[in-house]
MIDOSE-1310 file (N, C-alpha, C; in nm, 2 decimals, decimal comma, always signed):
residues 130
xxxx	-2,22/+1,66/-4,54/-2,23/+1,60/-4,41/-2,15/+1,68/-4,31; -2,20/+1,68/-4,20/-2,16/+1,80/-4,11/-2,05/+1,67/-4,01; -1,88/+1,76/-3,98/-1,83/+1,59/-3,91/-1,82/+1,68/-3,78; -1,82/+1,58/-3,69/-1,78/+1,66/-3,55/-1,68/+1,64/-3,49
xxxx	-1,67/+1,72/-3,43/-1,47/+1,77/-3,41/-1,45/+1,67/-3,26; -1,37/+1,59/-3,28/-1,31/+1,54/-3,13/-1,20/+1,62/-3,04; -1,28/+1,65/-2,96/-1,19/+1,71/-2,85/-1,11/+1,60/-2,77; -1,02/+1,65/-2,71/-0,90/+1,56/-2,61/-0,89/+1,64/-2,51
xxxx	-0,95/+1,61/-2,36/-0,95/+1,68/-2,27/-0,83/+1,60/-2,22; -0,73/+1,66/-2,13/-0,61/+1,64/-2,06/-0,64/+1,68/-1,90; -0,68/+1,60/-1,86/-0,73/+1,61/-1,73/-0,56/+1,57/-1,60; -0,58/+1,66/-1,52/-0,44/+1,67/-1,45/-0,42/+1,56/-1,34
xxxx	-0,31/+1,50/-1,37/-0,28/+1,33/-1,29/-0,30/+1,36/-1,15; -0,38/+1,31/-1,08/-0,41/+1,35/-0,94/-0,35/+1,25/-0,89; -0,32/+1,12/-0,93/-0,21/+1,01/-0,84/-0,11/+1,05/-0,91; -0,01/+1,03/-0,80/+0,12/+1,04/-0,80/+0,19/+0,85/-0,82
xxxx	+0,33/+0,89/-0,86/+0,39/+0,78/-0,88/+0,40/+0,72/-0,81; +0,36/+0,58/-0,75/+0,42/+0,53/-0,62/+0,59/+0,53/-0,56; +0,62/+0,57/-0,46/+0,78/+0,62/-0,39/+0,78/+0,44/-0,33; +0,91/+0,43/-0,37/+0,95/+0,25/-0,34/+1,03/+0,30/-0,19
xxxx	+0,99/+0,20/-0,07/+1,05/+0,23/+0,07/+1,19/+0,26/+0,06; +1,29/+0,24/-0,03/+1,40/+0,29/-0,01/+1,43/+0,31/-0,15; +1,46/+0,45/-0,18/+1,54/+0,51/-0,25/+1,69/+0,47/-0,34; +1,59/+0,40/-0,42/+1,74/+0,29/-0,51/+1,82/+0,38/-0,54
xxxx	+1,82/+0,49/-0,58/+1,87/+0,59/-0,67/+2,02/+0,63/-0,60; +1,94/+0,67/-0,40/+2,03/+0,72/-0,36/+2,10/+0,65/-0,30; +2,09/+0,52/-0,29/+2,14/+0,45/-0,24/+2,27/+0,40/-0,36; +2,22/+0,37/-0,45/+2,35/+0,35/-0,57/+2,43/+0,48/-0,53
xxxx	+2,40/+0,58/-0,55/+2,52/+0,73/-0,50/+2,61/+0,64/-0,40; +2,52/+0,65/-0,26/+2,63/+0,62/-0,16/+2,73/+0,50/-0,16; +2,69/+0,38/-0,30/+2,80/+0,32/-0,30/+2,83/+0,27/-0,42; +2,85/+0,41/-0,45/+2,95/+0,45/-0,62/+2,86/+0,33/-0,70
xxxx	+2,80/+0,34/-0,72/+2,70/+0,21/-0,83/+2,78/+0,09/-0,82; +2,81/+0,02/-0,69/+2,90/-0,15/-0,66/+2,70/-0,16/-0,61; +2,67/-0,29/-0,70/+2,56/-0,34/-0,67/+2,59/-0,46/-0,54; +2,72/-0,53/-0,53/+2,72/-0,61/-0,46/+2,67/-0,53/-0,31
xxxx	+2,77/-0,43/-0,32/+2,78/-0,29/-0,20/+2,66/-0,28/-0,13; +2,60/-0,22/-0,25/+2,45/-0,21/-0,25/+2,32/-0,31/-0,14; +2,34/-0,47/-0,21/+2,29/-0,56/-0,08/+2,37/-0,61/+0,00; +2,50/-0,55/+0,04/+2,54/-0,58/+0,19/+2,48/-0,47/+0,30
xxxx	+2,49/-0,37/+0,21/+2,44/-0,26/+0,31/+2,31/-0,26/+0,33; +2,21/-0,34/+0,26/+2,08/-0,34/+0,29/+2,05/-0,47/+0,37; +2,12/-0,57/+0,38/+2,17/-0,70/+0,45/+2,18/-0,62/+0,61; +2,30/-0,54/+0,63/+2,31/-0,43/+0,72/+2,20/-0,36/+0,78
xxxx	+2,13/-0,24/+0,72/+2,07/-0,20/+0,74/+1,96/-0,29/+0,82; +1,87/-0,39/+0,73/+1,80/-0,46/+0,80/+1,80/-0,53/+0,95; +1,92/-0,55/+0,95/+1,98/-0,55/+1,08/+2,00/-0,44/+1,18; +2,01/-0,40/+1,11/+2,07/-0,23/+1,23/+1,87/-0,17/+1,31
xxxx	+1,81/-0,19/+1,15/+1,69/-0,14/+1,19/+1,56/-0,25/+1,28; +1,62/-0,36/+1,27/+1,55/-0,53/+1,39/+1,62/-0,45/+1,53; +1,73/-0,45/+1,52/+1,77/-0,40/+1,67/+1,75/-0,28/+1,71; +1,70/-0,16/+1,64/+1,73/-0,07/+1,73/+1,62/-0,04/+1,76
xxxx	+1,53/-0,08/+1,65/+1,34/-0,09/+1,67/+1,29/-0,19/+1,78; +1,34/-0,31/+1,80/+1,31/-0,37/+1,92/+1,36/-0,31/+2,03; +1,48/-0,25/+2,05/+1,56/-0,16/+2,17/+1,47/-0,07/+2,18; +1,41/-0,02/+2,11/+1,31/+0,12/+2,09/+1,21/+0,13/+2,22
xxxx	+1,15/-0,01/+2,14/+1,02/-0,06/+2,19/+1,02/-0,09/+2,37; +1,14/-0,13/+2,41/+1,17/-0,17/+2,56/+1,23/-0,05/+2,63; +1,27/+0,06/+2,54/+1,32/+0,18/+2,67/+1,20/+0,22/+2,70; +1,27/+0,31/+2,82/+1,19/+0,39/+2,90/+1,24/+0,49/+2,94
xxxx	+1,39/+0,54/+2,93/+1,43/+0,66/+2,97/+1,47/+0,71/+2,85; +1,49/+0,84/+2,88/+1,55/+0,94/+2,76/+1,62/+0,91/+2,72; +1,73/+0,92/+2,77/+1,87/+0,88/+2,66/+1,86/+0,75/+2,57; +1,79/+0,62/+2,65/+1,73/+0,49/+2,54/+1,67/+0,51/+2,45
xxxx	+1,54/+0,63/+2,41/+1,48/+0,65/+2,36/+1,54/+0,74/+2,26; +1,58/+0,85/+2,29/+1,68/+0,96/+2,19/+1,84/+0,87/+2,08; +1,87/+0,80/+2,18/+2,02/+0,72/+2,09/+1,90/+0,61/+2,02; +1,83/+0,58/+2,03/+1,76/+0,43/+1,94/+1,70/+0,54/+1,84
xxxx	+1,60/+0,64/+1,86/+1,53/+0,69/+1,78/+1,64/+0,80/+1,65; +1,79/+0,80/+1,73/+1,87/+0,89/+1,63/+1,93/+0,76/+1,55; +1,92/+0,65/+1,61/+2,02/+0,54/+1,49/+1,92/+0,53/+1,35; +1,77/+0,49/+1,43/+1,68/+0,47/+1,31/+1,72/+0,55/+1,25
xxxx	+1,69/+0,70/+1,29/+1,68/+0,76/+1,14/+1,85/+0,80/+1,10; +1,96/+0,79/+1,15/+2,06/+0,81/+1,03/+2,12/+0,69/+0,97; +2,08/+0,57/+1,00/+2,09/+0,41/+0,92/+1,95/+0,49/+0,78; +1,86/+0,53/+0,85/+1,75/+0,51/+0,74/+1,79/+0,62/+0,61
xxxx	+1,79/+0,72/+0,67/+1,88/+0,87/+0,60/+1,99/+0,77/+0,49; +2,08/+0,71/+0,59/+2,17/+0,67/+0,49/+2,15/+0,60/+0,37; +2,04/+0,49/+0,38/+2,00/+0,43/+0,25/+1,91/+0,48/+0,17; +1,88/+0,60/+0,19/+1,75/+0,65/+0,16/+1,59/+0,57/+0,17
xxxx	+1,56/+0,55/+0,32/+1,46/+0,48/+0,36/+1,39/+0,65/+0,42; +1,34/+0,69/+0,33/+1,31/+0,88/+0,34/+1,13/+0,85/+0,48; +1,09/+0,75/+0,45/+0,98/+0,80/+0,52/+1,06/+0,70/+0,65; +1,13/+0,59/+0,68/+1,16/+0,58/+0,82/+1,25/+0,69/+0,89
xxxx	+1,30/+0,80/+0,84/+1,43/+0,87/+0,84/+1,33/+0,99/+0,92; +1,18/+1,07/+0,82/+1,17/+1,13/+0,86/+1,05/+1,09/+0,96; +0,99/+0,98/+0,96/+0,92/+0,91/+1,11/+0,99/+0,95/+1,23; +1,14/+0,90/+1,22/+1,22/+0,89/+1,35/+1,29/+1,00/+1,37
xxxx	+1,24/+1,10/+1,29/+1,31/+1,25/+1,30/+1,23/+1,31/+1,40; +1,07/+1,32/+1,34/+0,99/+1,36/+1,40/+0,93/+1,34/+1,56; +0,95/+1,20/+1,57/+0,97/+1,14/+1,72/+1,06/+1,24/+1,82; +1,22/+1,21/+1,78/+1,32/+1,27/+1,80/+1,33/+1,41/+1,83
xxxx	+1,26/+1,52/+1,78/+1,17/+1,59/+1,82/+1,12/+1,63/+1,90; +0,98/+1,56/+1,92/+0,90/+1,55/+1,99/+0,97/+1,54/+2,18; +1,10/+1,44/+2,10/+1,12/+1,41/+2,27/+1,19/+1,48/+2,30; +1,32/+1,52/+2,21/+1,39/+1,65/+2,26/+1,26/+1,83/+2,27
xxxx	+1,14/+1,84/+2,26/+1,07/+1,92/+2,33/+1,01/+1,88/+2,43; +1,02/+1,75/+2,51/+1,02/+1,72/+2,60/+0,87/+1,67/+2,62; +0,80/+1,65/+2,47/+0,70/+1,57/+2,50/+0,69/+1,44/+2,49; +0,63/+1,32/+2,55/+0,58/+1,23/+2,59/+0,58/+1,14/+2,42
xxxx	+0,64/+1,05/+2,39/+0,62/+0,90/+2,25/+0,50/+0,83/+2,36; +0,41/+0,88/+2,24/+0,26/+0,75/+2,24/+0,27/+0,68/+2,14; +0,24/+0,56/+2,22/+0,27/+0,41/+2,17/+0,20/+0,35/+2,01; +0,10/+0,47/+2,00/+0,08/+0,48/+1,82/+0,21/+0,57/+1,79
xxxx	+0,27/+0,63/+1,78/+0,36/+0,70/+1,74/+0,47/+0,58/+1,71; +0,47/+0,51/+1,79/+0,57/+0,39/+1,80/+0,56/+0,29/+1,73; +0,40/+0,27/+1,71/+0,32/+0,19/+1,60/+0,36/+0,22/+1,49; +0,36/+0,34/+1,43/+0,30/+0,38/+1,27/+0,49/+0,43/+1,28
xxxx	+0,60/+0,41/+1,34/+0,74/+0,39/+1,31/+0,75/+0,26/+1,29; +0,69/+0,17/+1,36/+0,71/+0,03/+1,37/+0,63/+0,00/+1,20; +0,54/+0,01/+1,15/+0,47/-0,01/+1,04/+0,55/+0,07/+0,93; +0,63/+0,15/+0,91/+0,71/+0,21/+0,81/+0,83/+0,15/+0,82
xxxx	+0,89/+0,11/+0,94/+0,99/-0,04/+0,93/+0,95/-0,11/+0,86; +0,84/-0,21/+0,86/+0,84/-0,35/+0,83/+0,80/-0,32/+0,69; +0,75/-0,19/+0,65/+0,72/-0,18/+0,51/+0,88/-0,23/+0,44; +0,98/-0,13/+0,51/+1,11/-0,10/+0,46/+1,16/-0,24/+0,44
xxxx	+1,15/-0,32/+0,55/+1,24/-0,45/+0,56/+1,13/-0,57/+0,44; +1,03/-0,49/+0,44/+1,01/-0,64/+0,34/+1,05/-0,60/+0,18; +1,06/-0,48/+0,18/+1,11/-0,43/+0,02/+1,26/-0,44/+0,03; +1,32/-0,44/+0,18/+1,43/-0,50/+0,15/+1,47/-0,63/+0,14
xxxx	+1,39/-0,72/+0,20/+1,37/-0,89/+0,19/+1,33/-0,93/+0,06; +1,21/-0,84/-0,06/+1,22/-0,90/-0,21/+1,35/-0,88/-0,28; +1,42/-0,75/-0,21/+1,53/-0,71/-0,30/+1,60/-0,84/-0,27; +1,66/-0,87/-0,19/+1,82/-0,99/-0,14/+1,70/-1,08/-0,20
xxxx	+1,64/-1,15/-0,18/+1,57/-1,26/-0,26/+1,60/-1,28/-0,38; +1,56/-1,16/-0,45/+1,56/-1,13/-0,58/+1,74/-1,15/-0,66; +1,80/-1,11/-0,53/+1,97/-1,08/-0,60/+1,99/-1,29/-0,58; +1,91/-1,31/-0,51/+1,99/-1,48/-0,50/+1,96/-1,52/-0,59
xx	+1,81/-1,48/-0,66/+1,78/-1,57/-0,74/+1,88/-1,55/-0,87; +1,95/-1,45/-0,87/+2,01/-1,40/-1,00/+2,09/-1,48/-1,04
């Protein structure tokens, strides 16, 4: 009887791993692995990033817009919040070349915040429940 040979095709992963809005990894670095550390600064952060994103939202001259759009991203940089960091880089940018923030630009920063703050709101939930 004739047997037939099983092949195993290995077909190449075209999804990628999902990236969590803030970078646990590097965040433990920046505070020597103290987990308490860890959700004060994201207690912090969340804070830093309500205010500067609502301040954001109400300037209208340069200097308001350049100092809010540099806090986002080095609070975000710092915790490793990599896509609000490089959102508000790119903005930052844009206006130091002296082009014009459209109010989708402001949107889809505003929408990579609130991703950020609600993965930081399961996190502190999650540490109460502990």
């Amino acid at each position: 009887m004739a047997q037939r040979a099983v092949v195993e095709v290995a077909f190449p992963q075209t999804q990628q791993k999902p990236v969590r809005p803030v970078d646990l990894v590097h965040l433990a670095k920046q505070c020597l692995g103290d987990e308490n550390l860890e959700l004060e600064v994201l207690r912090l952060f969340d804070t830093t990033l309500s205010t500067y994103f609502g301040r954001l939202k109400l300037a209208t001259a340069y200097d308001d817009l350049a100092i809010n759009l540099h806090s986002i991203k080095g609070a975000s940089a710092g915790v490793g919040a990599w896509s609000v960091s490089d959102l508000a880089a790119r903005l930052e940018k844009d206006l130091k070349a002296g082009r014009p923030l459209r109010a989708e630009q402001i949107e889809d920063l505003g929408m990579a915040i609130e991703e950020v703050r609600g993965f930081v709101a399961k996190m502190l939930a999650n540490s109460e429940e502990a």
